[in-house]
TORPAPA-430027 format. One record per residue (C-alpha): residue in three letters; y negated, x, z. Coordinates in steps of 0.5 Angstrom, whole numbers, padded with zeros to 4 digits, always signed. Each point is the difference from the previous one (the first is absolute). Example, Ala and Ser with C-alpha at 12.3 -4.5 7.8 and 13.67 -1.06 7.14 Angstrom:
BEGIN
ALA+0009+0025+0016
SER-0007+0002-0002
***
This chain:
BEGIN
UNK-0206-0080-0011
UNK+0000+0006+0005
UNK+0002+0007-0002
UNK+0006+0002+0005
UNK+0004+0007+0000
UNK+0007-0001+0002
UNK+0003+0006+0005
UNK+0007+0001+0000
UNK+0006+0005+0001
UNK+0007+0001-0004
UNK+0005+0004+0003
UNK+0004+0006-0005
UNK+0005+0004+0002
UNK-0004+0000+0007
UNK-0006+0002-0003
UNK-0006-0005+0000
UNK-0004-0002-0005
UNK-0007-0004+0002
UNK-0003-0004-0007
UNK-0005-0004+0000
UNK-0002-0005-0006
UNK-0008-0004+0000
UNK+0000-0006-0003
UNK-0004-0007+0000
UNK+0005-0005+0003
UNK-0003-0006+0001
UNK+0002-0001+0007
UNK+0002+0007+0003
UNK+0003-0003+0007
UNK+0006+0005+0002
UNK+0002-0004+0006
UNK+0005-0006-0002
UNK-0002-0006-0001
UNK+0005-0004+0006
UNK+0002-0006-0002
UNK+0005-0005+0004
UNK+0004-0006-0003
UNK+0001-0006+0005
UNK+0004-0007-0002
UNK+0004+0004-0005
UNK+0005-0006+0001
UNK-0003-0005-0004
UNK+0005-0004-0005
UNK-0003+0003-0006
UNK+0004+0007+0003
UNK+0001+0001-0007
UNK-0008+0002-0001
UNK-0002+0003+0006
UNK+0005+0006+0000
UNK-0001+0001-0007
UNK-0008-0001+0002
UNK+0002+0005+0005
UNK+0003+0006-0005
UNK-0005+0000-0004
UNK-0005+0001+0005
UNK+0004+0006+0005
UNK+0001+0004-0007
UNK-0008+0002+0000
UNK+0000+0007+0004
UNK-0006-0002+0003
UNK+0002-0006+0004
UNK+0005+0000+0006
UNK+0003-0006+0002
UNK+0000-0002+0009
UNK+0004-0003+0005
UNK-0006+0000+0005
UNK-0006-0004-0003
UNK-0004+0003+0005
UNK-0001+0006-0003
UNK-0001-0003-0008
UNK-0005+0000-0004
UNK+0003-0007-0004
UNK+0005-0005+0001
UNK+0004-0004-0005
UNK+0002-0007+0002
UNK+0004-0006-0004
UNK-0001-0006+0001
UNK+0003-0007-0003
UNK-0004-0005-0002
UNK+0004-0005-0005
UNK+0004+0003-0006
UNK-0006+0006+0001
UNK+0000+0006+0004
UNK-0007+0002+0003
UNK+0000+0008+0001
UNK-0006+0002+0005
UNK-0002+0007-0001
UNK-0005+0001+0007
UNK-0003+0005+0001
UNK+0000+0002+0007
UNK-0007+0003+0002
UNK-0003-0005-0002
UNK+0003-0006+0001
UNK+0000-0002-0008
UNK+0005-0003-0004
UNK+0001-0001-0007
UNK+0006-0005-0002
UNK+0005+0000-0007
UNK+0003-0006-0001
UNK+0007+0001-0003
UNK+0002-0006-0005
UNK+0007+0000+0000
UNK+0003+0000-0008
UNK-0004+0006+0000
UNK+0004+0005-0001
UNK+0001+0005+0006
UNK-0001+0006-0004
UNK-0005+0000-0004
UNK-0003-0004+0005
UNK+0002+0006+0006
UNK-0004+0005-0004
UNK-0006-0004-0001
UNK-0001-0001+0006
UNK+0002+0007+0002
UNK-0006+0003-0004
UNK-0005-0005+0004
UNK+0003+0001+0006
UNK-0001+0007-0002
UNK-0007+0001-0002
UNK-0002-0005+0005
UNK+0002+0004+0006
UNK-0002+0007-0003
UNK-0005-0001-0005
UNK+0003+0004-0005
UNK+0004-0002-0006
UNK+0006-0003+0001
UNK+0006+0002-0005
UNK+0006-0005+0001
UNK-0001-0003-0006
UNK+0001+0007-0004
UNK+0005+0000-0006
UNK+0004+0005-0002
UNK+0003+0002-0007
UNK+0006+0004-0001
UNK+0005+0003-0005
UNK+0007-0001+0003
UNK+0008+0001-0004
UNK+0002-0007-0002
UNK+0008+0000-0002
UNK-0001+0007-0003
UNK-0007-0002-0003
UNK-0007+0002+0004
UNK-0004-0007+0000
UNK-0007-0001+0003
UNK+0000-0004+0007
UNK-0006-0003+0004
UNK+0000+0000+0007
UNK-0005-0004+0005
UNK-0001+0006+0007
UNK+0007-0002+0004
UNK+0005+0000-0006
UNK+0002-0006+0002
UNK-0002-0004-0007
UNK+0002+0005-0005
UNK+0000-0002-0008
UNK+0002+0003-0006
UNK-0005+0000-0005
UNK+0004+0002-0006
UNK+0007+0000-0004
UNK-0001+0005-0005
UNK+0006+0004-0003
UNK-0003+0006+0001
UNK-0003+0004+0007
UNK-0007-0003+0001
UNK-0004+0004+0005
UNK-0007+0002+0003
UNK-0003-0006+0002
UNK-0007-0002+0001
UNK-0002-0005+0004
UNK-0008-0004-0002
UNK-0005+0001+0007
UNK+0001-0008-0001
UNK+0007+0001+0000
UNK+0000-0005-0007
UNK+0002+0005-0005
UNK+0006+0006+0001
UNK+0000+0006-0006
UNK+0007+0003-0001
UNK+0003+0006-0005
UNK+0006-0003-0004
UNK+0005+0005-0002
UNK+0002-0002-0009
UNK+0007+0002-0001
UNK-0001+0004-0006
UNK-0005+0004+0003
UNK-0008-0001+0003
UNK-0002-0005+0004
UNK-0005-0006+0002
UNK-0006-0001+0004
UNK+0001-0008+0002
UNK-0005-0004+0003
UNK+0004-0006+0005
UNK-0004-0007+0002
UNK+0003-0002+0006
UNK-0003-0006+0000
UNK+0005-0002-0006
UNK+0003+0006+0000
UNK-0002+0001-0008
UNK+0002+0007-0002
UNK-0004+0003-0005
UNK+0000+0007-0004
UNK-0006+0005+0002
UNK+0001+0006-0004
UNK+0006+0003-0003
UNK+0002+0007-0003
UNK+0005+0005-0001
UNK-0002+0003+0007
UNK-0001-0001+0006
UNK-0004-0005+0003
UNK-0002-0001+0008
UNK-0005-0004+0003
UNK-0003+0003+0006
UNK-0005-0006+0003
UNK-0004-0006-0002
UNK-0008+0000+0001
UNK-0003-0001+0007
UNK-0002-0007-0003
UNK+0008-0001-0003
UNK-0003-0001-0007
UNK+0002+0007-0003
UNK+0006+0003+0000
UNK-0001+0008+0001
UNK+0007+0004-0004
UNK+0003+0007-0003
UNK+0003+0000-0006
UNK+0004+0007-0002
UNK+0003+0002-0006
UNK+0004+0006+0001
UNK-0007+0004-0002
UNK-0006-0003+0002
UNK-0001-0005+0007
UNK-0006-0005-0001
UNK-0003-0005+0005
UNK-0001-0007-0002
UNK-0004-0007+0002
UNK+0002-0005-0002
UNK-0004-0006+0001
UNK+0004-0007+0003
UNK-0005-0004-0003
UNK-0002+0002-0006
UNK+0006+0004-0003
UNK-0004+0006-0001
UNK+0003+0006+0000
UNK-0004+0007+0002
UNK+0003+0007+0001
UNK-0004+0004+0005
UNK+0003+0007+0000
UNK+0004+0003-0003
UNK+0004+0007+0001
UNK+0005+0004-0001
UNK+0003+0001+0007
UNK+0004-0006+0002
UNK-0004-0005+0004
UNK+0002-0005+0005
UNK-0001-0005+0004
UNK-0007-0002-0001
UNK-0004-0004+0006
UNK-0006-0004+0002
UNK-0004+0004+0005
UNK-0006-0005+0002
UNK-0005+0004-0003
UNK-0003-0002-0006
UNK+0002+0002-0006
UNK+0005+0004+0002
UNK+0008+0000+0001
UNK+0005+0005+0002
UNK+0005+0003-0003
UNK+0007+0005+0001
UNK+0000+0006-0006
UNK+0004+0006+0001
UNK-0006+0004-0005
UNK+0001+0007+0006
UNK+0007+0000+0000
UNK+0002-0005+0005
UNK-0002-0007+0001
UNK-0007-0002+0003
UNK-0005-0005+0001
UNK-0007+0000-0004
UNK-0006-0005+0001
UNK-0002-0002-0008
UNK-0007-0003-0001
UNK+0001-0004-0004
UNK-0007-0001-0003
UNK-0002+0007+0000
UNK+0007+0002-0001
UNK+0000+0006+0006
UNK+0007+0002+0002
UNK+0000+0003+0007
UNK+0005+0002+0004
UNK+0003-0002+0007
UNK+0005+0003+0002
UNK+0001+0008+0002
UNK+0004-0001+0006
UNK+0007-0001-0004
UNK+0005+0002-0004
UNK+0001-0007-0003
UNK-0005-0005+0002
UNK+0002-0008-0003
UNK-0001-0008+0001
UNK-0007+0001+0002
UNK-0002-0007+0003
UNK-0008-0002+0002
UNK-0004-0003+0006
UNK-0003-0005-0001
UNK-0006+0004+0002
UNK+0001+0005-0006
UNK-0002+0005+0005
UNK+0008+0002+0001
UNK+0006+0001-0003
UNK+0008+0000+0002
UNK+0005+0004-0004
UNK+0008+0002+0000
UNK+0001+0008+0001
UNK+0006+0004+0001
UNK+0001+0004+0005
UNK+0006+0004+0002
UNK+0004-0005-0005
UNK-0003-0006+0003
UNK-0005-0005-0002
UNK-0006+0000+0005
UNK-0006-0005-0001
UNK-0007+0003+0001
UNK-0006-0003+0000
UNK-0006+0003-0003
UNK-0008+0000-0001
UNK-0003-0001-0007
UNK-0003+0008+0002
UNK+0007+0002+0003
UNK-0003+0002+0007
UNK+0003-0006+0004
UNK+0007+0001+0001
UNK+0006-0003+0003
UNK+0007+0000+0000
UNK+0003-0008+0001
UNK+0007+0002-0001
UNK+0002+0006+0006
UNK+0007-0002+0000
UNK+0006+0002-0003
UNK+0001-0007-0005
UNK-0003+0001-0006
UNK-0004-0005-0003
UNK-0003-0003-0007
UNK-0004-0005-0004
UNK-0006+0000+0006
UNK-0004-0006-0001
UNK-0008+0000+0004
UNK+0000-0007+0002
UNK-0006-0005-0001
UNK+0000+0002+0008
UNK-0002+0006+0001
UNK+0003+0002+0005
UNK+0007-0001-0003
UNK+0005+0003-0004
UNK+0006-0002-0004
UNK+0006+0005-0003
UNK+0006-0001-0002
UNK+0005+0005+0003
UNK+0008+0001-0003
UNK+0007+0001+0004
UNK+0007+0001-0004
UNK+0001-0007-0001
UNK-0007-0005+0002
UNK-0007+0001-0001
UNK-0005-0002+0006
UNK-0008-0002-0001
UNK-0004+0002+0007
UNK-0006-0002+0001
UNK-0005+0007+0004
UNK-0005-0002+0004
UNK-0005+0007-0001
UNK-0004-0001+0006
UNK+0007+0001+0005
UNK+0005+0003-0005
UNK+0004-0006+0002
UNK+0005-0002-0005
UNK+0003-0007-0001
UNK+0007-0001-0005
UNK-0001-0006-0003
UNK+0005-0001-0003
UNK+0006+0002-0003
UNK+0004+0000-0006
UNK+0008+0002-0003
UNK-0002+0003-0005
UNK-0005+0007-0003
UNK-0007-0004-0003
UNK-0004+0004-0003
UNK-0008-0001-0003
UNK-0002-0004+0007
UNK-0008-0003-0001
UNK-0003-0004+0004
UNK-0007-0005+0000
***
C-alpha cells in the first residue's frame, strides 16, 4: 500500500477551489492503463462485447485503437466450443489466457473475468462482481431489488404488501437486511438469505427500525431503532440471535456504519441541531464527532483503510459528496458539478466511489474514480430508487 495525495481543481462560478485528499490506495497510478481489443469478431461476439462493457466502465482504463501505444491487448480465440481470451501484456511479452467454456452464462461469467482482467492489469482490486440493493416502487408498493454493476441482471427480492425499504447488503453478499413497514403502525427489520431467499424477522416495535450496515466480517448486523423518544443502537448477531443495544440517546440516530476500525462504527444524529456524522468506540463507549464543515452532514460510508470517510452534505440545496480524514484535516470535494448525488458507497477498491444521483423520472448509479475526478453512469433506470448500498 502506498500513501498518495490526490491534487485536483473545481470550477464555480468561475472561482477555482484546489482540494486535495492523502489516502492509502493500492496502486496509486494516475496515468490510464491503455488497453487494446484485437479479434473482436469472434462467433461468440455475444460474450466478447459484453467482456468489453464490463471492462470500459472502469475509469481508469482506456480502450485503443492503436496497440502500439497500449499497455495490454485483449484477443479471442476459438478453440472447439470454448473460447480462449489472451490478456498480454505488452512490455513484457507475458500471457495469461482464460479459456471460456460455452454453457457458461456470458454475464456472469463476463463480470468474473472482468474483475481478473482487472486486478491483473492494475494490481488493485477489481470491482465487477459488486452487488447492489435498492428500495424502488413496484405497483404503488416500494420492494427491494438486487442488482449486479451494470443493472442488466436486476431481481426483486421481495412482495410484501406493504413498502419495504433501506437495504442492507452482506460484504458476502449472502444475506440482505430491509425495514418492512406494518400496516397498523411500526415496523420490521428483516434479515433475506439469498441463497433461499427465507425471509425472516429480526426485531419488531411500534417504532422505527433501520439497518445502517452489516460487520466488516458480515456476521452482524449494525441497526437504530426510534421510538417517538429515545433512538437506540443495536447488534444483532446472524449467528447466534443475539441481540445487543450500544448507545442510546435522545437525539435521533441513523445510519450506523462500519468504519474498519476495531471496535468502532459510525453513526449520523441530529444531537446539535443538524445531522452530523460521530465515530462511537464501541468497547470504551467514546463518542466523537466528525463533521463541523456542514450544516447537514449524512451516509457516511468508510475506506477500506479506516483512515477516511465520504458523506452527503448540502450546499446551496444540493447534495454534494465530501471525503473526510478520521481528524477532519484531509479534505476534498468529489462532486464540483451542479448534479446532486446520494448514497456514497467507498468501494472495496480505494480508488472508486459509487452514488446514486436522481432526475425527475430515472435514477443513475456512477461510479467516481477519486484520483481524476472521472465519473462513469453505469447505468440507468426509469424510475426514482432510493436506499442504494453496495458491497
Amino acid at each position: 500500500m502506498k500513501k498518495v495525495t490526490f491534487f485536483f481543481i473545481s470550477f464555480i462560478l468561475s472561482v477555482s477551489f484546489a482540494y486535495s485528499l492523502t489516502i492509502e490506495i493500492s496502486n496509486p497510478n494516475l496515468r490510464p492503463f491503455k488497453l487494446h481489443i484485437s479479434n473482436q469478431k469472434t462467433k461468440n461476439i455475444e460474450f466478447a462485447n459484453t467482456l468489453t462493457h464490463y471492462i470500459q466502465l472502469m475509469p481508469n482504463i482506456v480502450l485503443v485503437d492503436d496497440i502500439d501505444s497500449a499497455d495490454n491487448s485483449l484477443s479471442f480465440e476459438k478453440r472447439g466450443d470454448n473460447i480462449n481470451v489472451n490478456l498480454l501484456f505488452l512490455k513484457t511479452q507475458e500471457m495469461i489466457t482464460y479459456e471460456i467454456k460455452k454453457a457458461e452464462d456470458n454475464i456472469n461469467t463476463a463480470i468474473r473475468l472482468a474483475d481478473m482482467i482487472f486486478e491483473k492489469m492494475t494490481h488493485s482490486s477489481g470491482i465487477f462482481s459488486s452487488n447492489l440493493v435498492f428500495s424502488m416502487n413496484w405497483n404503488g408498493v416500494r420492494q427491494i431489488f438486487l442488482s449486479d454493476i451494470s443493472g442488466k441482471k436486476i431481481r426483486k427480492l421481495t412482495d410484501n404488501l406493504t413498502d419495504s425499504i433501506a437495504p442492507k447488503i452482506s460484504p458476502q453478499r449472502n444475506y440482505v437486511v430491509y425495514t418492512r413497514y406494518f400496516k397498523t403502525g411500526g415496523t420490521s427489520l428483516r434479515l433475506i438469505d439469498l441463497k433461499n431467499l427465507d425471509d425472516i424477522p429480526i426485531y419488531s416495535s411500534k417504532g422505527l427500525n433501520v439497518a445502517g450496515s452489516f460487520s466488516e466480517e458480515g456476521t452482524k448486523i449494525f441497526f437504530t431503532s426510534y421510538d417517538g423518544k429515545i433512538s437506540k443502537i443495536f447488534v444483532y448477531s446472524i449467528n447466534d440471535k443475539r441481540l445487543e443495544p450500544i448507545y442510546s440517546s435522545k437525539a435521533r440516530l441513523a445510519t450506523p456504519v462500519k468504519t474498519f476500525i476495531k471496535n468502532n462504527i459510525s453513526f449520523v444524529s441530529d444531537e446539535y441541531g443538524s445531522p452530523q456524522i460521530f465515530l462511537y468506540d464501541i468497547e470504551n463507549k467514546k463518542v466523537k464527532r466528525l463533521t463541523y464543515k456542514h450544516n447537514y452532514s449524512t451516509s457516511p460510508s468508510f475506506a477500506p483503510t479506516g483512515t477516511h470517510f465520504v458523506y452527503v452534505a448540502m450546499v446551496s440545496g444540493i447534495n454534494k459528496i465530501f471525503a473526510s480524514s478520521i481528524d477532519g484535516s484531509d479534505f476534498a470535494l468529489l462532486t464540483p458539478i451542479e448534479k446532486g448525488f446520494d448514497d456514497p458507497h467507498w468501494s472495496k477498491n480505494e480508488r472508486f466511489i459509487f452514488a446514486l444521483s436522481k432526475d425527475v423520472n430515472s435514477s443513475s448509479v456512477y461510479l467516481i474514480d477519486i484520483a481524476t475526478l472521472r465519473y462513469v453512469k453505469l447505468f440507468t433506470l426509469p424510475a426514482i430508487i432510493s436506499y442504494l448500498n453496495i458491497e
